[in-house]
VOZAKE-739914 format. One record per atom (N, C-alpha, C): x, y, z. Coordinates in pm, whole numbers, plus 50000, padded with zeros to 5 digits. Each point is the difference from the previous one (the first is absolute). Layout:
BEGIN
XYZ...
This chain:
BEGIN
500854988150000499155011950000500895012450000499835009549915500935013549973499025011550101501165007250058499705011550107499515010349908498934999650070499595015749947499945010450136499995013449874499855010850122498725004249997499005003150136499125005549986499455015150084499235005150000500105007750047498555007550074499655002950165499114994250025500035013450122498055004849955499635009650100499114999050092499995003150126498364996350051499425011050038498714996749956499155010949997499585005750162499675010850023499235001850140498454993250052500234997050111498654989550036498825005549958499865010349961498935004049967499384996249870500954997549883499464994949866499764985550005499024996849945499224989450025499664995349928499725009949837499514997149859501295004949918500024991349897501034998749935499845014949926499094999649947500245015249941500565014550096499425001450099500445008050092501265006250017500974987549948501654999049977500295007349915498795001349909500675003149844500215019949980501055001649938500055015849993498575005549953499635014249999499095002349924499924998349847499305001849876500155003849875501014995149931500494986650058501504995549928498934984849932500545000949876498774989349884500914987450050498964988550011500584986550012499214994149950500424985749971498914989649983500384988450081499054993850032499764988350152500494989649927500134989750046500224984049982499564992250092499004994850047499344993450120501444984650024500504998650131500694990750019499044986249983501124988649923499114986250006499464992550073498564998550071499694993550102500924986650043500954992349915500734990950045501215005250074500215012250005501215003050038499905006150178498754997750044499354996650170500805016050029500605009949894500175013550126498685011949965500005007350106498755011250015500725012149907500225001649866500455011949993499495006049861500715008349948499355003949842501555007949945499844998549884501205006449922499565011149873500895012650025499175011849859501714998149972499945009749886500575000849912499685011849919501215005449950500035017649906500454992349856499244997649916500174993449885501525010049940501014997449943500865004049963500125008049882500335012549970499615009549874501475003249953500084990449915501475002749930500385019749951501055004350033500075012049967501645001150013500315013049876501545001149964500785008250143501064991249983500535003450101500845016650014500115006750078499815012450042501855002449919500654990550015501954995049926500025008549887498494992249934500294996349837499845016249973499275011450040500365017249925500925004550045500474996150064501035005750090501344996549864500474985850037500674994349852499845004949908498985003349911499674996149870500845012149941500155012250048500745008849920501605000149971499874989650116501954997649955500624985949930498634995149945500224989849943499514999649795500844990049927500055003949882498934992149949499094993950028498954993249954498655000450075499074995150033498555003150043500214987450099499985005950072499814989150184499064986349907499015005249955498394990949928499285001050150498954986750006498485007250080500784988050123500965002350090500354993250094499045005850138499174988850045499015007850116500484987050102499995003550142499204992250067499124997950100499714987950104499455003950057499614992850154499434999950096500114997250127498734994350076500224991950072498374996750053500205002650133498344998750085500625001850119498624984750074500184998850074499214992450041499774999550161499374992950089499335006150134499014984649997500774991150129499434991350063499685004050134498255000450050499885003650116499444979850091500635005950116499614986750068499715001550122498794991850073499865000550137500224985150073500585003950123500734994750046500095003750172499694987650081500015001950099499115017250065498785004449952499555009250011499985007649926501515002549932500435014049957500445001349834499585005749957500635002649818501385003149989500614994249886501135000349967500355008649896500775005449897500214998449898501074997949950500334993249883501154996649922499635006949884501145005049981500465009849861501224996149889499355000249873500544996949931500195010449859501474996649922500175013749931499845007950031498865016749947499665010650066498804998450121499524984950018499475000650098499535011250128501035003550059500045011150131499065011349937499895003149873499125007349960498475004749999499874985750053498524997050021499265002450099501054995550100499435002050134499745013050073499185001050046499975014550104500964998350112501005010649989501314997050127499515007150097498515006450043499625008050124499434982650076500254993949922499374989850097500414984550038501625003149938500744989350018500595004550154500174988150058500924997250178501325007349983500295013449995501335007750000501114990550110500934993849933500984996350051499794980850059499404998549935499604986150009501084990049959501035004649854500874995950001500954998750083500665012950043501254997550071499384997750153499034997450043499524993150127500284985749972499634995449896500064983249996501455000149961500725009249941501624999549985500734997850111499605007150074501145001550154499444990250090498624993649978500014989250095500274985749938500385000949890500514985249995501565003449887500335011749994501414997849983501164997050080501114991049935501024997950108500475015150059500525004450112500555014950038501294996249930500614990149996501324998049980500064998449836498825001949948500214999749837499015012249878500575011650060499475007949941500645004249910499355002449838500735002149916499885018949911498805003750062500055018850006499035007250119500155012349971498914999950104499615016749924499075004750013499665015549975499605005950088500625013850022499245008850160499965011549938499545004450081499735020149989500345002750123500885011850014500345005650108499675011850013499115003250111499105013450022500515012350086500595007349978500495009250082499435015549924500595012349981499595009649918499534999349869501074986349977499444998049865500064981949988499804999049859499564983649986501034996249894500594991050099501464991249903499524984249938499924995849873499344987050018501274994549983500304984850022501124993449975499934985649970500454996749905499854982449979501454993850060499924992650043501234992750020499904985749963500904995349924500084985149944501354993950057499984986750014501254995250086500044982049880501875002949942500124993149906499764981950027499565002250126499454984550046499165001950110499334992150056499114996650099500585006250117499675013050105500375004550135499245004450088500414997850110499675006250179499355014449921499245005850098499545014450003500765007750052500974998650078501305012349968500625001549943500434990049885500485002049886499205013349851498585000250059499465010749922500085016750085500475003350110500715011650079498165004949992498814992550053498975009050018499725005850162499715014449950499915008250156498664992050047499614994950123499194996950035498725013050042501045011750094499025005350008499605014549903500245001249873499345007049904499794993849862500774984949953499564994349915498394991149988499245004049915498754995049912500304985849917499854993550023500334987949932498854997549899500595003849884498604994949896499734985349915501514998050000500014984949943500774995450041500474985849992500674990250058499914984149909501294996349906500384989149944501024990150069499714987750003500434989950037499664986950034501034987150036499374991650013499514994150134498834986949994499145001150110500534987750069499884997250097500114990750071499794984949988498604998049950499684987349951499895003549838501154990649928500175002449903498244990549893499744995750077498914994749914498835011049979500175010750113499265011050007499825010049853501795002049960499975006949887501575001649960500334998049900501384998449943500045016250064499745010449975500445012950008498635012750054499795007150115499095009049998500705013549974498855009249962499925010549965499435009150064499515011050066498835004350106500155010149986499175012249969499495010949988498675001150002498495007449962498804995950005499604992549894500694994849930499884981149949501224992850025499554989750026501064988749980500444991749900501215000349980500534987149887500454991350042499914987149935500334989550033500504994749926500964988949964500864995649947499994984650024498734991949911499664990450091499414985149870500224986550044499824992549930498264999850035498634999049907499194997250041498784998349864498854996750048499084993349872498925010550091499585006549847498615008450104499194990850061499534991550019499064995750097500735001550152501145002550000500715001150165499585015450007499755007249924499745017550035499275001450111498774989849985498995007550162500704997450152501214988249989500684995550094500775008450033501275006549887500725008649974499385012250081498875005049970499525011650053499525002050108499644985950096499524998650146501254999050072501274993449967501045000750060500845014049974500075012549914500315009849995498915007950108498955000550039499045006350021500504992250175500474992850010500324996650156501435006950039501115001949890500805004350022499915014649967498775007749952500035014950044499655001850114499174989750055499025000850172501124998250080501384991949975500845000950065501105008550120500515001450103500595008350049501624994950013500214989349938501594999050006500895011850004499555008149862501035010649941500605007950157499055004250047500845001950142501154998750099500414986649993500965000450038501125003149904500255000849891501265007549963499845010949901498035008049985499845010249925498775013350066500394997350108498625007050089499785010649976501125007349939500355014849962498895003949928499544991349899499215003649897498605002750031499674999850153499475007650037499585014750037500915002150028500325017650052499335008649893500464995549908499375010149921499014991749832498675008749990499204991549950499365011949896499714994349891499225006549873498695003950068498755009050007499195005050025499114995149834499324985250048499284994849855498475008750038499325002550106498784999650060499925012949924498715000649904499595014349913498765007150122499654996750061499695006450086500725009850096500774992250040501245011050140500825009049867500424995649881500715007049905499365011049994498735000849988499275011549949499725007550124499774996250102500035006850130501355005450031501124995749971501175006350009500295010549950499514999049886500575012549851498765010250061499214997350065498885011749996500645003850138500804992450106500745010850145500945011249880500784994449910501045009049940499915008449957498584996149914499715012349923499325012450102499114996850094499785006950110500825005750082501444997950012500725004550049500805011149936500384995949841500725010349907498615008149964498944998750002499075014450003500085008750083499964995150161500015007950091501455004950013500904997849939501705007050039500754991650086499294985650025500324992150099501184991149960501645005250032501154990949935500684995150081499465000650164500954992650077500044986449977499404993149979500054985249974500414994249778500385008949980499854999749858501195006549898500894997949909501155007049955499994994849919500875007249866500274997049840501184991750046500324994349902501094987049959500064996149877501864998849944499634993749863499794987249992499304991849891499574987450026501474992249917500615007949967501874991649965501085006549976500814999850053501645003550057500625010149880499845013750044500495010749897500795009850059501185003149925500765010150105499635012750038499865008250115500095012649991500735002749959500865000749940501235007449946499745004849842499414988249973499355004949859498865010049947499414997050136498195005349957500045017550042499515007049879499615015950051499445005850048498484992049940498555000450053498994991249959499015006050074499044987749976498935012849972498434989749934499335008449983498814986750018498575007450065499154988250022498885008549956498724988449918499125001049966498925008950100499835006549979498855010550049500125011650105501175003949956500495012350047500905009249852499474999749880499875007749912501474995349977501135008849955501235001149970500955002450153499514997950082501025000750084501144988550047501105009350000501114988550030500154996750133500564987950051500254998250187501344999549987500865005650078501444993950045500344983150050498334998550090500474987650051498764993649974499974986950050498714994649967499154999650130499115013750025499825004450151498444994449945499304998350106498314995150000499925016250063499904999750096499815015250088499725009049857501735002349960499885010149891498895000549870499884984549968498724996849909498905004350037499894995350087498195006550096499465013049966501575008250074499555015150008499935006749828500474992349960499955008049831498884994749954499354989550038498424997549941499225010850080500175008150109499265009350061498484995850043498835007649931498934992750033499694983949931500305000549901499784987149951500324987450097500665004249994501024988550094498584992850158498585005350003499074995450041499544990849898499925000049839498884997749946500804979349952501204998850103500894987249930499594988949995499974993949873499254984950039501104989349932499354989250043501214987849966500114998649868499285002749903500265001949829501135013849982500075010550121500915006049954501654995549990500284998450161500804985850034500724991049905498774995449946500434986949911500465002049837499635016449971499994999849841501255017950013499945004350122501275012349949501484997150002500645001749976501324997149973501095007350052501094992950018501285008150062501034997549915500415009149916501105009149922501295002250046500694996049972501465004750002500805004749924500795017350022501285000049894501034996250033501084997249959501474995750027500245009749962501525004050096501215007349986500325006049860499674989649919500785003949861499154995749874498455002550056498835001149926499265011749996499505004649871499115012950025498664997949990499564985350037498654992749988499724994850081498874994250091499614997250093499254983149935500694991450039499884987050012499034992350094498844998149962498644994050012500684986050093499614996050134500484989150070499174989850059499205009950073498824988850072499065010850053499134988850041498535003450032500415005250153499125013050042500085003250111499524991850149499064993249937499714987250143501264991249989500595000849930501424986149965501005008950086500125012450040500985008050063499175000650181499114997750020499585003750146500554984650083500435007950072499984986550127499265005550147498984991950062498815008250058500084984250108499825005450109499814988050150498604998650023499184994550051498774999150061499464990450077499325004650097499914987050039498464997150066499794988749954497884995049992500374991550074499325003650147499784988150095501324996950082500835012650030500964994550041501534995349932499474996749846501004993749934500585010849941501004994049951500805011149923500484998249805499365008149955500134999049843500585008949952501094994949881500945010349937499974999849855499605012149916499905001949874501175000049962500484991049916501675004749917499654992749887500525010549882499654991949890498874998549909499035007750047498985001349962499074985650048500244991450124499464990850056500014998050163498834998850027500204998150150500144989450086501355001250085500434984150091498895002550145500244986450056499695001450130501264995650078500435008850099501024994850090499774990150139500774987449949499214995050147500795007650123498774997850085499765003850151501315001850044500614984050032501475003450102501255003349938500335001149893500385008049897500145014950031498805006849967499995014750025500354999850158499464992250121500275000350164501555000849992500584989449925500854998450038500915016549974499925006249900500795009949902499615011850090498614999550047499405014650102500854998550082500304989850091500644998950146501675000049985500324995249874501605007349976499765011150007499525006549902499945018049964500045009750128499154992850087499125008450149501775001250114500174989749947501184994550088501535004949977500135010849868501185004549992500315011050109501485003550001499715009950105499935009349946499945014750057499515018049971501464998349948500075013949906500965005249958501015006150113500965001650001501035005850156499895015049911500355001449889499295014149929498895007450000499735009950038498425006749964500355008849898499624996549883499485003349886499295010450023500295012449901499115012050003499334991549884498375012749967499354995749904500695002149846499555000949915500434996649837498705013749945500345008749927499515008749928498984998849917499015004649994498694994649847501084998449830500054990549938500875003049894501314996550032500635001050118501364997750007500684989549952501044999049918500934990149920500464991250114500804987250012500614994850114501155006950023500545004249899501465004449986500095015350110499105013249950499305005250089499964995450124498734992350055499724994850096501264993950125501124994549929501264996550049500825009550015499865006349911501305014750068499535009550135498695000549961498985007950121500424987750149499834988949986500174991950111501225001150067501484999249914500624999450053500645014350080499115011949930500775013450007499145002450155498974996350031499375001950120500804995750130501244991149992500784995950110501214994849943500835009749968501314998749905501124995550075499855000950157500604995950063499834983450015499174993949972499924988050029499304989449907499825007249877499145000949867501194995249914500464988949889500985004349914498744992649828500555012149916499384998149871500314989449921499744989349957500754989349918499184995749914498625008649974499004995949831500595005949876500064984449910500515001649854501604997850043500544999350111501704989150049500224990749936499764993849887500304989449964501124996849985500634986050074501234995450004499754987649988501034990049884500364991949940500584986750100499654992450045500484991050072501314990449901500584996750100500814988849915500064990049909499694999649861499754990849938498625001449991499285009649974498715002049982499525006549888499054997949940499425000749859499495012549996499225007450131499435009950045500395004850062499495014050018500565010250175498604992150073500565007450141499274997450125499905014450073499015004150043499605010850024499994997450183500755005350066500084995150133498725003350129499645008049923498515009050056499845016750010498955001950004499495014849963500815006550107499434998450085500455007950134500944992650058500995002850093500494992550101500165007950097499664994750129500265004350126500974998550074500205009350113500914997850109499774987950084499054994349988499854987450121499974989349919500764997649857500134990149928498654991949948498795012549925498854995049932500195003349867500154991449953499764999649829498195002749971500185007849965498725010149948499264999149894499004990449942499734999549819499045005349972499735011649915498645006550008499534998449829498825000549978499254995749865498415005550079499625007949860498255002749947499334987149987499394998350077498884991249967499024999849850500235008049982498665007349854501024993649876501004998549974500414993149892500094984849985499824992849932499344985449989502264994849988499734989050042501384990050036500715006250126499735016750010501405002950097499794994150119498684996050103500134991550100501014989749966499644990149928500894988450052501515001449957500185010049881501465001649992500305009050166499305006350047500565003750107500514991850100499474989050040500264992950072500784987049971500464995949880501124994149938500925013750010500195007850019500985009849958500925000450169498985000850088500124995550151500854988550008499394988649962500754988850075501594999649887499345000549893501975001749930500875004550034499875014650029500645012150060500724991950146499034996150103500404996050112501094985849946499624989649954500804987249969500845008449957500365006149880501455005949981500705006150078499285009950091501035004550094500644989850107499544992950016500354987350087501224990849957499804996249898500684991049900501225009449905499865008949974500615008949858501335010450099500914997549973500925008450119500165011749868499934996749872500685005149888498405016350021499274996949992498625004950018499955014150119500944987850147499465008850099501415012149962500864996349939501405009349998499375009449900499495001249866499275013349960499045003750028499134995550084499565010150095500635009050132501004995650035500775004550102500365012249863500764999849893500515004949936498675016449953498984989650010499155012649926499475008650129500154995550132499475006750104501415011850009501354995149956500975012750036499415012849893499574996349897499605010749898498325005650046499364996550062498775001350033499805007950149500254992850079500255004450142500915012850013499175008250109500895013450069500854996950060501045007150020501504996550054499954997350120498835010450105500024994050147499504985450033499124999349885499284979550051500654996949909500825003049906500174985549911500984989550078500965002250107500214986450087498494990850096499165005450003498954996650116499084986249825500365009549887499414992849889500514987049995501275005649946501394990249964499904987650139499605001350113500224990950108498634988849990498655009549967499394990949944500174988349894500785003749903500004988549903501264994350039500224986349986501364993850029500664996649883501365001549962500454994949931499864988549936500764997249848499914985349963500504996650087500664997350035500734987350069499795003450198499195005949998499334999050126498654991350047499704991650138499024998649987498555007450022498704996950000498805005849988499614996850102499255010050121499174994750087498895006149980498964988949954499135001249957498845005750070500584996950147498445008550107500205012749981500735007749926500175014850003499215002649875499274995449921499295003949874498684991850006498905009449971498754999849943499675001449856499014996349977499375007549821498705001850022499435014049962499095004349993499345004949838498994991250006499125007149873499155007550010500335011749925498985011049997498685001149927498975002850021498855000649854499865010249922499855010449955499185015449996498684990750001499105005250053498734995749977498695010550062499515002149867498515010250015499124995550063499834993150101498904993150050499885000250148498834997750030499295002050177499584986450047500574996449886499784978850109501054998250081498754993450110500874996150131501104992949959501024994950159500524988249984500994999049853500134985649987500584997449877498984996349847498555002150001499175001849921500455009149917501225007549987500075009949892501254988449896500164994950036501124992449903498994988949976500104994449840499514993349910500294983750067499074992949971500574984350066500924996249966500165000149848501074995149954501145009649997500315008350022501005009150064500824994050126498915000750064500014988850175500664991649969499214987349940500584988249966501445002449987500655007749887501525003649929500725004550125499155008650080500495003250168500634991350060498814990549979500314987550151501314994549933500074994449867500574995449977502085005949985500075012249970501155003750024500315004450173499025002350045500125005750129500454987750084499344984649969501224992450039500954997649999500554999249870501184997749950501185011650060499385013150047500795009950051500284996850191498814994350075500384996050074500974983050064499834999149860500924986450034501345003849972500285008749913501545008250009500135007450147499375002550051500165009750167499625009749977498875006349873499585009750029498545006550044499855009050132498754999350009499345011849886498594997749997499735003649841498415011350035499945011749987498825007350005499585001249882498415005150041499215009449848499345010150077500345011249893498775010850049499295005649861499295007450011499445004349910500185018550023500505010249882500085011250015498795006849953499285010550070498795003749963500585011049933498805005249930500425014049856499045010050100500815010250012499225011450074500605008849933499785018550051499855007149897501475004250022500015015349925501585005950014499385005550173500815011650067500005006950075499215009349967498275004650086499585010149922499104999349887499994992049997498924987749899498185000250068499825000149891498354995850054499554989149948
């Protein structure tokens, strides 16, 4: 018997009639299954319409003779089956076409993937990693491996698929798991209704747990009910001016360095410096009441580059919001133009790090309406020059390093490395806090590192402290005592939320996660947030 591959969805308990499955307005024709063949199911089919292939105009002008009438063409086909309660479907050719995907079991595949694949024989895996912005990543491994061999973050990787082999090899030469499954398997359709009661036990399954529990934490928002209750808190919120819980983001990895401006749908010709929501709001003026989720979904965000005199069409403005909320307690995060649910001890866990850092040993004056960081940092340090030293835009080159390292904005007399970043621009959180723990590991490790900074504090520092400076940093070839240094992250942040409710979850999350890594080097690690108040004299 020769392996075939097949490929296999289950429907939600709710469809019951085979048609129900079927997309809207997509033409088929039925084939009633043969009463000898004892399964409950029915099979359509998209009769196949031969047509020239899209190659052949493309070709034809650089070629010295007439292609002639070369067409072809494709079928698709759609076996539905019930089984142990529940409908199946198998897809064939363009098959997937047929079906209505609002009503297939989202993730049904890689549920029955991770509970009956070996852990020790995984052969890719796909995640999304959610922070300011969204990184997707495939990883393939040139033979069968452990799950640390694929380097996935547990706590911000999305696991969307997962290939490899299973345990009981009679189960399936090879699975596949995403929201269908493939299989890779010797079999005669009359085993399908079997096939599909034993897949349908291994989605009910909870194995995956012990070596994939992660894939809990964070979850697709399928329910069109809470979806639509969500988008109507957001949109209720960006009517009323309401952005504490809510900020622009790009939806993929672009430099500031390049970009000039931006320009967004429904604020006429105006350009933004940054990609501010606040600033969007106030330039819709009154309108900015009348917003509904078709606006959201259909205006656009524009970009020029540096060394463009045109403004480059990018994405949809709901594809740029990232917005928190939370129904019942729970907590939901728009990124992407889709909404997750975070599980429970997850977010507990990330609140009670956050709550738990200590205060800054600095008090931070406030930050100016408009003020640049660069600004904002000279003002900081000039307020206590005695004990204040300036070191934003310091970049110094570590030993054998590809990059500079920026040692921190501020530095203090009581040995606090200082990192300050706007909240209102999309990535700079989490580069802020990678910028933290690098900075600290190099100074620790890098003698070559800590010696030009000693070097740049003689050119920087006033002549009466620059020994009190100079004594702070130790030489290369000195050692580090590490209880003498802190790192503190700064926010600018426009907002009147309590507590740590003004930083984004997934901000947090990127928190918790470097903020360990800084105390397992010996350093203790604050956050504060700088409020924007006026000049002197200000109303």
């Amino acid at each position: 018997m020769s392996t075939r591959r097949l490929t296999f969805y289950l429907m939600r308990s709710e469809v019951q009639q085979f048609d129900e499955a079927l997309a809207e307005d997509k033409p088929t024709s039925v084939i009633e299954l043969a009463d000898s063949s004892g399964i409950d199911g029915r099979f359509y089919q998209v009769p196949p319409r031969p047509k020239r292939p899209g190659w052949v105009s493309y070709l034809q002008p650089i070629l010295a003779d007439d292609i002639g009438d070369t067409r072809s063409s494709s079928a698709s086909g759609l076996l539905l089956i019930r089984s142990s309660g529940r409908m199946f479907a198998l897809t064939f050719g363009y098959g997937r076409s047929m079906l209505d995907l609002s009503k297939i079991e989202h993730q049904f595949g890689l549920r029955v993937a991770l509970n009956r694949i070996d852990p020790s024989q995984i052969r890719s895996l796909d995640t999304k990693t959610f922070e300011d912005m969204v990184v997707t990543t495939n990883t393939q491994a040139s033979k069968s491996a452990e799950l640390p061999t694929f380097r996935v973050d547990v706590s911000t990787d999305i696991l969307r698929a997962a290939t490899g082999e299973p345990r009981d090899k009679s189960f399936a030469k090879r699975l596949s798991g995403a929201d269908a499954l493939v299989m890779n398997l010797e079999t005669d359709p009359a085993d399908l209704p079997d096939i599909c009661s034993n897949l349908l036990a291994a989605f009910e399954d909870d194995e995956y747990r012990a070596d994939f529990a992660w894939i809990d934490q964070l979850a697709l928002v399928r329910d069109v009910d809470l979806v639509d209750m969500l988008n109507e808190r957001l949109v209720k919120d960006l009517a009323g001016g309401v952005t504490a819980a809510t900020h622009l983001a790009f939806p993929e990895s672009i430099g500031w360095e390049d970009i000039d401006a931006f320009k967004i749908t429904g604020t006429r010709n105006h350009e933004y410096d940054d990609l501010d929501l606040d600033a969007y709001l106030e330039q819709l003026g009154e309108s900015r009441a009348e917003l509904t989720l078709n606006n959201l979904k259909t205006r656009r965000v524009s970009v020029r580059f540096a060394r463009s005199e045109k403004f480059d069409d990018r994405w949809l403005l709901y594809q740029c919001l990232v917005s928190e909320q939370r129904v019942d307690g729970r907590l939901y995060v728009l990124i992407e133009g889709r909404w997750f649910a975070i599980n429970e001890s997850l977010v507990s866990e990330v609140d009670s790090f956050v709550s738990g850092l200590s205060a800054p040993r600095l008090a931070l004056i406030p930050a100016l309406p408009g003020e640049a960081e660069k600004e904002y940092n000279g003002r900081l340090a000039s307020s206590s020059p005695e004990s204040l030293l300036k070191l934003d835009a310091k970049i110094k080159r570590p030993g054998g390093a590809a990059s500079g390292i920026e040692l921190c904005d501020v530095l203090t007399a009581q040995g606090e490395f200082v990192h300050i970043k706007r909240k209102s621009r999309s990535a700079t959180l989490s580069h802020l806090f990678a910028q933290g723990s690098v900075s600290a590991a190099t100074f620790l490790s890098d003698g070559h590192f800590r010696d030009e900074i000693r070097s740049l504090i003689g050119t920087e520092a006033r002549g009466g402290r620059r020994d009190m400076w100079l004594d702070l940093i130790p030489s290369g070839s000195d050692p580090v005592e590490r209880s003498r240094y802190s790192v503190t992250f700064a926010v600018v942040a426009n907002t009147t939320r309590s507590g740590m409710d003004w930083l984004p979850f997934f901000s947090k999350l990127n928190l918790m996660q470097h903020g360990r890594q800084l105390r397992n080097l010996g350093f203790d690690v604050a956050v504060s947030r700088v409020p924007v108040g006026q000049e002197e004299g200000g109303s």
